[in-house]
C-alpha angles and dihedrals in degrees: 000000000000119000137200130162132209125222130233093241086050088051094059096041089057095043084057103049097050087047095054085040095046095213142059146072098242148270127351116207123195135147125236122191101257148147124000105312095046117250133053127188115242124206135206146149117273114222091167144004111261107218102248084044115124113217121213122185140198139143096011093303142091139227112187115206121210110232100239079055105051101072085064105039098042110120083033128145120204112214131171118210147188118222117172099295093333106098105176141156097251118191125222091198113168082205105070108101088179145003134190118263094254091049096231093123147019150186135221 
């Protein structure tokens, strides 16, 4: 069975935009082919659960996974950091053999 965890400081972050937002269930996680090392993760709001998603849950929020996205970003932990003026999702994913420069996009 696949596993990802969610961090304290994501969380937060996903508290807060739902909240901003005043609906949802959470985040949604997929992977799309993209930039110069071949995937790259795309993030939305979840409304509703789609039925193939995957829910994970942690510290009272979700973060649905699509199907074609939860192989390579099983083992995975969902953190959300400050750095400077730069505020992102950043994924601790065990999967990823190589990223670009940039980190914008990986490969597995």
């Amino acid at each position: 069975m696949a596993h990802l965890t969610i961090t304290d400081a994501a969380a937060e972050q996903i508290r807060r935009v739902l909240a901003e937002r005043g609906q949802g269930l959470g985040l949604r996680v997929s992977v799309k082919p993209s930039g110069c090392s071949g995937y790259s993760y795309v993030l939305d709001f979840a409304d509703e659960a789609a039925n193939d998603d995957t829910c994970f849950e942690e510290h009272g929020v979700k973060v649905f996974v699509a199907p074609d996205a939860l192989e390579m970003l099983d083992g995975s932990e969902v953190d959300y950091v400050n750095e400077g003026l730069n505020r992102y999702f950043r994924f601790n994913n065990p999967n990823v053999k190589d990223q670009c420069g940039c980190g914008e996009s990986f490969s597995v």
